[in-house]
C-alpha positions in Angstrom: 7.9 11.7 11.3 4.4 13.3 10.4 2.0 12.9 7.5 -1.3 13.5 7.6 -3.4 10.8 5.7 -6.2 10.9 3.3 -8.9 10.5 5.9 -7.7 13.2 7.6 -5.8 11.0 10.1 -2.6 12.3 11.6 -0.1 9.6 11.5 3.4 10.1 13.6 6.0 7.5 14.2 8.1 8.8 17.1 10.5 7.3 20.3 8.8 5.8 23.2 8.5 7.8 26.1 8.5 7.3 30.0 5.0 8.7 29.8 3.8 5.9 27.4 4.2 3.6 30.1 0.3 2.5 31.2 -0.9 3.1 27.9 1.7 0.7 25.7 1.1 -1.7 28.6 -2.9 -1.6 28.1 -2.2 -2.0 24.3 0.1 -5.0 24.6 -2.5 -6.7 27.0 -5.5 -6.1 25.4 -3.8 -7.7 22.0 -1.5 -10.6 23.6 -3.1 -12.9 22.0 -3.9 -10.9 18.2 -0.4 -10.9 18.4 1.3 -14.2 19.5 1.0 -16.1 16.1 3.3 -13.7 14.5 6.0 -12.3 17.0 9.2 -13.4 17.3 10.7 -15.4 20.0 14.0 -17.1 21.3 14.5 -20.6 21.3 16.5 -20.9 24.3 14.1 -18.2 26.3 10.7 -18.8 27.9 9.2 -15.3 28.4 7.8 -14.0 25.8 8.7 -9.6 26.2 10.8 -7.7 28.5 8.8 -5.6 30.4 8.3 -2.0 29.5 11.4 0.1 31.2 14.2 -2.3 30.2 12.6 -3.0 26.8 12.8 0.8 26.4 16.7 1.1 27.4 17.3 -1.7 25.2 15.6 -0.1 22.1 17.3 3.3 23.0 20.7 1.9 23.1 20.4 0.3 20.3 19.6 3.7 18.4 22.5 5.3 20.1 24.6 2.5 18.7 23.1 3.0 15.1 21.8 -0.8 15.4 17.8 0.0 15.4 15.2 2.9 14.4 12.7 2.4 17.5 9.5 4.2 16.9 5.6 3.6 18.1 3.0 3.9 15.7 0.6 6.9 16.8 -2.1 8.4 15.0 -4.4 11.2 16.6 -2.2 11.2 19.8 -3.2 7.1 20.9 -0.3 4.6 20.5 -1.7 1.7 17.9 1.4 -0.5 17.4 4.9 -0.2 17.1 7.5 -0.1 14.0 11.1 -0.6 13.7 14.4 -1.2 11.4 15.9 -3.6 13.2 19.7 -5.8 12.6 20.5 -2.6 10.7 24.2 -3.4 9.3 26.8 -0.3 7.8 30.0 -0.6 6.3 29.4 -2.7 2.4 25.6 -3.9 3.7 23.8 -0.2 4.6 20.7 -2.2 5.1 18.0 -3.3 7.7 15.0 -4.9 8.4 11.5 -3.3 9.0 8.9 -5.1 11.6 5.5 -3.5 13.0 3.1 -4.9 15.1 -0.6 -3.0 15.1 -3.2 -3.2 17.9 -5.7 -4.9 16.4 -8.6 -2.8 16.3 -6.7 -0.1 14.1 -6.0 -2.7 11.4 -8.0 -2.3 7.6 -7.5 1.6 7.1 -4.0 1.3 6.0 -2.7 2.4 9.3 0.2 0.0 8.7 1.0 0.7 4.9 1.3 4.0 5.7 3.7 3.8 8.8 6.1 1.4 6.7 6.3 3.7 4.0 7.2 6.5 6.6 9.8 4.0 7.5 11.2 3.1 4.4 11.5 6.5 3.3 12.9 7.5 6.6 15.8 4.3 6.2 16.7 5.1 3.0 16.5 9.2 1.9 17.5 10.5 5.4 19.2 8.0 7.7 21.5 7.0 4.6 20.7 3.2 4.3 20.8 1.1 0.7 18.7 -1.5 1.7 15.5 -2.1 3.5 14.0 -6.1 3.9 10.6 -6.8 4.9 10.0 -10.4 5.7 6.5 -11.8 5.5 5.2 -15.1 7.1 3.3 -16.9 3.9 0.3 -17.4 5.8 0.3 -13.6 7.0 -2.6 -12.2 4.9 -2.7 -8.5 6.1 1.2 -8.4 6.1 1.4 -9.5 2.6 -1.6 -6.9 1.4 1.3 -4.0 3.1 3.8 -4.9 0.9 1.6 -5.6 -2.2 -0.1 -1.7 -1.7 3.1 -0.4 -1.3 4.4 -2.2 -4.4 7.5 -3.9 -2.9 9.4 -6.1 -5.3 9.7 -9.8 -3.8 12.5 -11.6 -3.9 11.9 -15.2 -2.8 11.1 -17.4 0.3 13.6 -18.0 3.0 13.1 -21.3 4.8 13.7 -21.4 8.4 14.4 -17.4 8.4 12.9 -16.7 12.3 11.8 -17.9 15.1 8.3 -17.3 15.4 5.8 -17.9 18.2 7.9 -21.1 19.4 9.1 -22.8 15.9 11.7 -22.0 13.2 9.0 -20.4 10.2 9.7 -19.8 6.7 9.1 -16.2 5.4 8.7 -14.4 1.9 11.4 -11.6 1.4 10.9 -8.3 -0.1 13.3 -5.8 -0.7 13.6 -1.9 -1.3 16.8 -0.3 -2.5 17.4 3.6 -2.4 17.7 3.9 -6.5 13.9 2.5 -6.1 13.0 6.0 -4.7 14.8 7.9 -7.4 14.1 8.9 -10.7 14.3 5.5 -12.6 12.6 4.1 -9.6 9.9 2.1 -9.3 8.5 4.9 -6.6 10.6 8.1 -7.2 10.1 10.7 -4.3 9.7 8.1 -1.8 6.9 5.2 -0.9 4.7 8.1 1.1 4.9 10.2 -2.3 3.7 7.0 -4.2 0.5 6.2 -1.6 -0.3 10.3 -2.0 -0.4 9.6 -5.7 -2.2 6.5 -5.8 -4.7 8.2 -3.3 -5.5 11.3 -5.0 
């Protein structure tokens, strides 16, 4: 997926590559600790990542078996974070949820608002989902400001939801349904048509 942004940015969410290797490696170094407050992490396990080559097979797989949509987050070419639709369910449910993580220098030009919305629209008008859930931490300031600019209606707080950075956490829920992107919709077209609008 491609869109160019207002500034002139190119933004692409695409698959992780062998070749990404030194440079994802770098990029999760460098913000280890930007990021440890807010990633998830298993009780019953110490470490905190797979490393880079079995991480990769496991996100591949699970897009094979229809479970995930893997992508990094690049824009002009550099890798700046990586997006996903993760625990995506079929059958009745059709739904999944979306989590990002964004080096930390290319945070405050909307880098992320834009990616989820690539996202969203990707879920939902293409891959043939009902459902997408974003879940927020409360005390996540620049996560909550995504959802806000992209307009997402909230539908309460779910105690205990994930385990986060070593504890159980509580997280607000918000929710986009595919009749939210069509006429009628609160963003008909799709969430990237709605941040085009908004920005010209």
């Amino acid at each position: 997926m491609r869109h160019e942004l207002p500034d002139g940015r190119r933004l692409t969410l695409r698959g992780l590559t062998r070749g990404d290797r030194a440079e994802w490696e770098d990029l999760r170094q460098r913000n280890a600790a930007w990021l440890r407050p807010w990633e998830s992490t298993a009780p019953e396990d110490r470490s905190r990542s797979l490393p880079f080559h079995p991480m990769r097979r496991v996100l591949d797989r699970g897009a094979r078996d229809g479970l995930l949509l893997p992508f990094v987050i690049d824009v002009d070419g550099r890798i700046v974070g990586q997006m996903q639709l993760f625990d995506v369910l079929w059958g009745a449910r059709r739904s999944g949820w979306a989590g990002y993580w964004l080096d930390r220098g290319a945070t405050g030009r909307g880098t992320a608002t834009w990616a989820l919305a690539a996202l969203v629209d990707h879920a939902l008008l293409e891959v043939g989902l009902h459902r997408v859930e974003v879940a927020v931490r409360p005390e996540n300031t620049a996560s909550l400001a995504v959802v806000a600019r992209l307009g997402l209606p909230e539908e309460g707080l779910q105690r205990g939801l994930m385990h986060v950075d070593g504890r159980w956490a509580d997280h607000r829920s918000f929710a986009v349904l595919l009749g939210d992107l069509r006429p009628g919709g609160y963003a008909p077209g799709g969430l990237v048509a709605r941040l085009h609008g908004r920005a010209g």
